[in-house]
C-alpha positions in Angstrom: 0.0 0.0 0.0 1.1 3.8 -0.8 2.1 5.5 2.5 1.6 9.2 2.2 4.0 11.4 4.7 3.2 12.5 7.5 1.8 16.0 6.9 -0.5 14.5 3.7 -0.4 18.0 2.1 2.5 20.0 3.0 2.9 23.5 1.2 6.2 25.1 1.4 5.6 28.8 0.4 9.1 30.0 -1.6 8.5 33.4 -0.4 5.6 35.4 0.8 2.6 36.0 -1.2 -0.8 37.3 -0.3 -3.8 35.6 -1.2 -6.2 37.5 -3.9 -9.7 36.4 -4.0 -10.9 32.9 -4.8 -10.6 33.6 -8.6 -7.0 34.5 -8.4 -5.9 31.0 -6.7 -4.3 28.3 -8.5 -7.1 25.9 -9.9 -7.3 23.0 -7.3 -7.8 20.8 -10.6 -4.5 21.6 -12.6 -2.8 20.6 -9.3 -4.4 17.4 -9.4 -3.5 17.2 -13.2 -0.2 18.0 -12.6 0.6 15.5 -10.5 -1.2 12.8 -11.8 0.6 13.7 -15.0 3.8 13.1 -13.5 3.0 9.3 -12.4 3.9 6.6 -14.9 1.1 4.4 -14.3 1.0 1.8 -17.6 -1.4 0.4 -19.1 -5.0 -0.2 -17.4 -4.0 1.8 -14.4 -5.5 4.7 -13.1 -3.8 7.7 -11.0 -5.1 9.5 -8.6 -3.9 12.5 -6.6 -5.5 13.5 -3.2 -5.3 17.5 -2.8 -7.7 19.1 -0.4 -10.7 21.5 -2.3 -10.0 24.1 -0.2 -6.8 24.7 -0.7 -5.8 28.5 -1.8 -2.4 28.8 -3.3 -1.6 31.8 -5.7 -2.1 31.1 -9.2 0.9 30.5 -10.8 2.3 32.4 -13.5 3.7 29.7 -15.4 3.1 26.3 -16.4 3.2 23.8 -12.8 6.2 21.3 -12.6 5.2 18.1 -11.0 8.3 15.3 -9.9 7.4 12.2 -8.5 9.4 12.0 -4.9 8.8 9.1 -2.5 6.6 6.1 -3.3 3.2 8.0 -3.3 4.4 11.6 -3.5 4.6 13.8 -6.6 5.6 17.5 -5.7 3.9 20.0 -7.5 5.8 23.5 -7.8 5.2 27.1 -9.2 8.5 27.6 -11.1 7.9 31.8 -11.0 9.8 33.7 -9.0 7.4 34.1 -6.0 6.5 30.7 -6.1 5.4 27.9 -4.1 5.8 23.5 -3.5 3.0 21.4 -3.2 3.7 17.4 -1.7 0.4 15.5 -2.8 -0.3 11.9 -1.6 -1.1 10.0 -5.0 -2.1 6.4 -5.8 -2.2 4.0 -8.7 -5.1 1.6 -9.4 -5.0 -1.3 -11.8 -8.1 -3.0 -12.4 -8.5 -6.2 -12.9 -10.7 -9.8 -12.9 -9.3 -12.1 -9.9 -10.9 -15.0 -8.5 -13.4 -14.2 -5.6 -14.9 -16.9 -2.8 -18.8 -16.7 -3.2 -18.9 -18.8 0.4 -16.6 -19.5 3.2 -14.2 -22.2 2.6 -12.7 -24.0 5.8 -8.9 -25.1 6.6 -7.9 -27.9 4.6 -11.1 -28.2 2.8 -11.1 -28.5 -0.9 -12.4 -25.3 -3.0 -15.5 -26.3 -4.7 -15.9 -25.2 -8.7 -19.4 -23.6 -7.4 -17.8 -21.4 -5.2 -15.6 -19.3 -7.6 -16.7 -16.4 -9.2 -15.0 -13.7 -11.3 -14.6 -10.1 -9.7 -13.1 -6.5 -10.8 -11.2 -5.8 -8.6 -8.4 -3.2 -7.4 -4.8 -5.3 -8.1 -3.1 -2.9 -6.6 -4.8 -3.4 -2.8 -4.2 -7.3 -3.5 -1.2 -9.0 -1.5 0.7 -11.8 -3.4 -0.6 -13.1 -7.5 -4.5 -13.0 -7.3 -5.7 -15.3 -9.3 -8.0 -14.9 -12.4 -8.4 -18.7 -13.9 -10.4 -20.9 -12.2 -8.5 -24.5 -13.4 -5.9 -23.1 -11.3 -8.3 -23.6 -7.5 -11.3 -25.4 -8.3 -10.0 -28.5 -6.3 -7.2 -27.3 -4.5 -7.1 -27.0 -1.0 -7.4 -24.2 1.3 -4.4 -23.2 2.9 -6.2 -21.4 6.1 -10.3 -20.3 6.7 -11.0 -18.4 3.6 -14.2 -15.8 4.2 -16.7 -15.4 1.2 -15.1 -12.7 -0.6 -12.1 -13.2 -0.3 -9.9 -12.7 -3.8 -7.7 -16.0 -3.9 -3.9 -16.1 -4.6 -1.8 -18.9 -4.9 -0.5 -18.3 -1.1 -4.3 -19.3 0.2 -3.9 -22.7 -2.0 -1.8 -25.9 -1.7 -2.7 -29.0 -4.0 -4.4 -32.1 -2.4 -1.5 -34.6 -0.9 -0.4 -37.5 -3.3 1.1 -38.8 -0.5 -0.1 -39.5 3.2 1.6 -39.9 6.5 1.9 -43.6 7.7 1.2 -44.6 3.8 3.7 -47.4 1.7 5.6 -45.4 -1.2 7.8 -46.4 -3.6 11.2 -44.8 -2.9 13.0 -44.2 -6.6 16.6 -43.3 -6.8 17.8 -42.9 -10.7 21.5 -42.2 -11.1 22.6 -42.3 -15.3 20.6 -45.1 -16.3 20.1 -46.8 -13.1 17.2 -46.8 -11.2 16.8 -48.4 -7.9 13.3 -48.7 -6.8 13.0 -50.0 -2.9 9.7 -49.6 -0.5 9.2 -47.2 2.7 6.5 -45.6 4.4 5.7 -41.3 4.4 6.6 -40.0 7.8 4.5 -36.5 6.5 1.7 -35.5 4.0 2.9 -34.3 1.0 1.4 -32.1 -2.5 3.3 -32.7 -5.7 6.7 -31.7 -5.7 6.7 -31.1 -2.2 9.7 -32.7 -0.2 8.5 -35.4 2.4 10.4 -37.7 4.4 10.4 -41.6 4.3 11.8 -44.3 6.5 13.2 -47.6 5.5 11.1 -50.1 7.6 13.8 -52.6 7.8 16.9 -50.0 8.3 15.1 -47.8 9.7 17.0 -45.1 7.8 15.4 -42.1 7.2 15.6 -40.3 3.5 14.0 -37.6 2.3 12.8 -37.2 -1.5 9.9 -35.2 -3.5 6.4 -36.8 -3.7 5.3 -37.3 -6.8 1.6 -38.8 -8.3 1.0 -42.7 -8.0 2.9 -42.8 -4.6 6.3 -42.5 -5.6 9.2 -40.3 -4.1 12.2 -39.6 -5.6 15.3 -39.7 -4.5 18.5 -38.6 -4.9 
């Protein structure tokens, strides 16, 4: 998220200047303009600037100069001689479609196809990849409680285990052209790809290899 400083509008007045009536101030819209202007948003993103409709500042004589500072900040200046600075808070939205929960979803629980729907939302106020295909969750399993609308990433979902604490697995250990293929049991659950370690019942030797489908684990 933008963080704006501490003052959100602070106005550094170059020298001093008296105020003329309402139709003598700078246009609170240019300002907004200017700053805006200044942001490189890309495509399908919007910029907005935050500057207060109150605010009097002599109209400038010349054309505004806006230069983004901070994350968040543009400064907006009156290059005349009897000038003035402007810090205005702005922020970039990118809309987008992302996955959205239509009903809770508990722990562990598998996400269920009828439960997905497609959302615009604001990317930008998303943490982590949100999600916009639903292939890529109907299925997979919930990470944590998941509220209804809630907009999924791939940090709230884990695929279902291939392989299961206390299960038999097929330990495979390829080296060249060899391949050595010997039986243990899974001491954890494990997704596809996910490391997991197995113990020898006989040796009692402990190894650890990734799960893969059908029960297998390979080894090094």
């Amino acid at each position: 998220m933008w963080r704006t400083p501490a003052l959100a509008v602070f106005v550094a007045l170059i020298a001093s200047v008296p105020l003329r009536a309402d139709d003598g101030a700078q246009p609170v819209a240019a300002i907004r303009a200017a700053a805006e202007s200044a942001v490189a948003a890309g495509p399908g993103a919007t910029v907005s600037a935050s500057v207060d409709e109150r605010l009097r500042l002599p109209r400038c004589s010349e054309p505004l100069v806006a230069l983004p500072q901070s994350a968040g900040t543009v400064e907006v200046a009156c290059p005349a001689a009897a000038g003035w600075k402007l810090y205005v808070p702005v922020r970039i939205s990118r809309s987008g479609a992302v996955l959205v929960l239509t009903r809770p979803v508990g722990a562990g629980m598998p996400i269920p196809t009828d439960a997905l729907a497609l959302e615009t939302r604001d990317l930008a106020r998303l943490a982590g990849g949100a999600l916009a295909d639903p292939s890529l969750a109907a299925g997979r399993l919930a990470r944590r409680a998941l509220p209804a609308g809630h907009a999924l990433s791939a940090a709230d979902i884990a695929l279902p285990p291939v392989v299961r604490r206390g299960q038999s697995v097929t330990l495979v250990a390829r080296a060249g052209g060899l391949e050595v293929r010997s039986s243990g049991r899974a001491l954890a659950d494990a997704a596809p790809g996910d490391p997991v370690s197995v113990e020898n019942p006989s040796s009692r030797r402990v190894v650890t290899g990734i799960a893969q489908a059908g029960g297998e684990v390979w080894v090094r």
